[in-house]
C-alpha positions as CSV (number, residue, x, y, z in Angstrom):
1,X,-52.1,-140.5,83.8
2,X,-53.6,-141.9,87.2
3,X,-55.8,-139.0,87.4
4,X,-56.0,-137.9,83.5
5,X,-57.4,-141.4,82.4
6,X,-60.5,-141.0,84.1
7,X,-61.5,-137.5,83.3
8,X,-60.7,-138.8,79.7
9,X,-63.2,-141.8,80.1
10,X,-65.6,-139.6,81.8
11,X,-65.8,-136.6,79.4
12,X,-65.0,-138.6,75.9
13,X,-65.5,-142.5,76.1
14,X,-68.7,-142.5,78.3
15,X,-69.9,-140.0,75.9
16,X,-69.7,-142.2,73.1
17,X,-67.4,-139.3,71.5
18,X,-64.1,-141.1,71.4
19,X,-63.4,-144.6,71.5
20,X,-59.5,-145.4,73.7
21,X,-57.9,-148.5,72.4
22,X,-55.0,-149.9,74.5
23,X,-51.8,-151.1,72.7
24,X,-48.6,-152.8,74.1
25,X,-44.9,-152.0,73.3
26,X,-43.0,-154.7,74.2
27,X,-39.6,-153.1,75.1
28,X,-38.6,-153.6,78.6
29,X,-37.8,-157.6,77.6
30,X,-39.8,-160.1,79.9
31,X,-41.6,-157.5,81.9
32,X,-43.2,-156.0,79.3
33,X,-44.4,-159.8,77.7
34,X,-46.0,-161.1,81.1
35,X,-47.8,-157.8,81.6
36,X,-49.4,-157.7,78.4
37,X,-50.3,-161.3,78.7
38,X,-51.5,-160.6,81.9
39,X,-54.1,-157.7,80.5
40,X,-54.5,-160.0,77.1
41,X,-55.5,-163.1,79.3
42,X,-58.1,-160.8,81.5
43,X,-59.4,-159.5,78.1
44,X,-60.4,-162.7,77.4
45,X,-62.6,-162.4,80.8
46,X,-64.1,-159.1,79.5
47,X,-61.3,-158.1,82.5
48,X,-58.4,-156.2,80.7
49,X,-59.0,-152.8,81.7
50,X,-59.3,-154.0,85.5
51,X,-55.8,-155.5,85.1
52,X,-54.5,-152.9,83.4
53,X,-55.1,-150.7,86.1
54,X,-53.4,-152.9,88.9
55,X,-50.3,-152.9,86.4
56,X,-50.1,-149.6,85.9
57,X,-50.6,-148.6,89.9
58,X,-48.0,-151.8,90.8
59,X,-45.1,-151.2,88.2
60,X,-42.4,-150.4,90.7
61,X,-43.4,-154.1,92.0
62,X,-43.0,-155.6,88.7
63,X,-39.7,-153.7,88.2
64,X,-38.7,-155.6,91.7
65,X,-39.7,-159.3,90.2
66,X,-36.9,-160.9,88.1
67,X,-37.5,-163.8,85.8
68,X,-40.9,-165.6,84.0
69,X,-41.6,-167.6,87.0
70,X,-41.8,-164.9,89.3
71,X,-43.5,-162.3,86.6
72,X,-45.5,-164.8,86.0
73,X,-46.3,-165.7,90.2
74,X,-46.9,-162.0,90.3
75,X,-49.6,-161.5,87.8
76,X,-51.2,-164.4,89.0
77,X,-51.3,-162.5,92.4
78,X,-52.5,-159.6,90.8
79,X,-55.5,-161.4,89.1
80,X,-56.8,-162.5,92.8
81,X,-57.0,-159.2,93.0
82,X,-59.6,-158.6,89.9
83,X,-63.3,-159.6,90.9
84,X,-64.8,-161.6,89.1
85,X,-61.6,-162.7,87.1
86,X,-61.2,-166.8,86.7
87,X,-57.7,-167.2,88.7
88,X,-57.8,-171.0,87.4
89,X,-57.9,-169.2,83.5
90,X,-55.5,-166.6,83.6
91,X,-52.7,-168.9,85.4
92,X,-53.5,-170.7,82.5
93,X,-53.3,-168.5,80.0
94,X,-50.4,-166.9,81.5
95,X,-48.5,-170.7,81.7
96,X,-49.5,-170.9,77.8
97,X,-48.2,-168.0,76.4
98,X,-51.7,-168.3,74.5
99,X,-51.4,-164.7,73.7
100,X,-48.3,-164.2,72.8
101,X,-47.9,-164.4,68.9
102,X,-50.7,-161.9,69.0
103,X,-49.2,-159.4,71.3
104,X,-46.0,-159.8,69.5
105,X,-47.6,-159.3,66.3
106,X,-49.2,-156.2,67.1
107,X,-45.7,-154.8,68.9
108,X,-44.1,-155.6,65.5
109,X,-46.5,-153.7,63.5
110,X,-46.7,-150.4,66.0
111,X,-42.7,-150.6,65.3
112,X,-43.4,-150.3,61.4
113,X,-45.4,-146.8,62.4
114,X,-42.3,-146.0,64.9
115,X,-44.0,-146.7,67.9
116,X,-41.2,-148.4,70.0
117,X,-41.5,-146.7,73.4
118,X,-44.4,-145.7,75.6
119,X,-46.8,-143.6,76.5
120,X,-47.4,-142.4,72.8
121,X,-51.1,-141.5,72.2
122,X,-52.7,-141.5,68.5
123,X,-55.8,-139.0,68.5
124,X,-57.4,-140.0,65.0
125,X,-60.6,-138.5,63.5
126,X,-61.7,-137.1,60.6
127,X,-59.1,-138.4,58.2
128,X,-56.3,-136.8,60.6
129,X,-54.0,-138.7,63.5
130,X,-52.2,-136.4,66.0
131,X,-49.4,-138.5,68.2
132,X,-48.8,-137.3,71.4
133,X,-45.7,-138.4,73.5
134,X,-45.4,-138.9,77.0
135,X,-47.3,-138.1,80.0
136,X,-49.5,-134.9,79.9
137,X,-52.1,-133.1,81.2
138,X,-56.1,-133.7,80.6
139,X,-55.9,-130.3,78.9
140,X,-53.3,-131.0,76.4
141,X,-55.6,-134.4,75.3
142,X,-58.9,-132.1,75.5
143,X,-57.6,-129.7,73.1
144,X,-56.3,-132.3,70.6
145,X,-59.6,-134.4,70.8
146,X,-61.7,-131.2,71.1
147,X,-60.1,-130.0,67.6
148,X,-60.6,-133.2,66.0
149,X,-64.4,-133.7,67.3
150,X,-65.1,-130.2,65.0
């Protein structure tokens, strides 16, 4: 996905012809809950795809991290790394778990669709959704959002 995402952005979202919404699946336990707070709390900067990009380059680090206060140590380090990002607000938000019930909330609802593991991709339009699981190529996602675009 390191190299399909941005083709996707460039050919679809920039266009204005699809619009990419980002949703968490919390199952890998504590990992999972201090990443997504980590992107949730940048959100609130107008910051979460910045983050979400660190995360998804670093996730052998965050594999190597064990326990909240060290997931948590971590994302803060990540955030020093997001310009522009309020270091003061994200430690705070991440210390808060101000995003949590949310983030749990939306987890529990993907699970009511059958959405429990990740990546699975929802291509909706014109009245049809097309789930696509796991990682594939920019041509497999073209095709789908090409035949829905008709």
């Amino acid at each position: 996905m390191l190299t399909v995402e941005p083709k996707l952005i460039e050919q679809y979202v920039k266009t204005g012809k699809v619009k990419m919404v980002f949703r968490d699946v919390l199952n890998h336990g504590d990992r999972s809950l201090r990443t997504s707070e980590a992107a949730a709390c940048a959100g609130q900067q107008g910051l979460f795809w910045q983050m979400h990009a660190i995360l998804f380059e670093r996730q052998s680090e965050v594999w190597g991290a064990s326990g909240s206060d060290a997931l948590i140590a971590l994302m803060n380090h990540y955030g020093k790394q997001v310009p522009k990002l309020d270091a003061n607000a994200l430690n705070t938000c991440l210390r808060s778990n101000a995003t949590l019930k949310q983030l749990q909330a939306a987890d529990a609802e993907q699970r009511t669709r059958g959405i429990v593991s990740q990546p699975i991709f929802e291509i909706s339009g014109n009245g049809t959704t097309r789930r696509i699981a796991g990682r594939q190529s920019f041509e497999v996602f073209s095709t789908a959002i090409d035949a829905l675009l008709k």
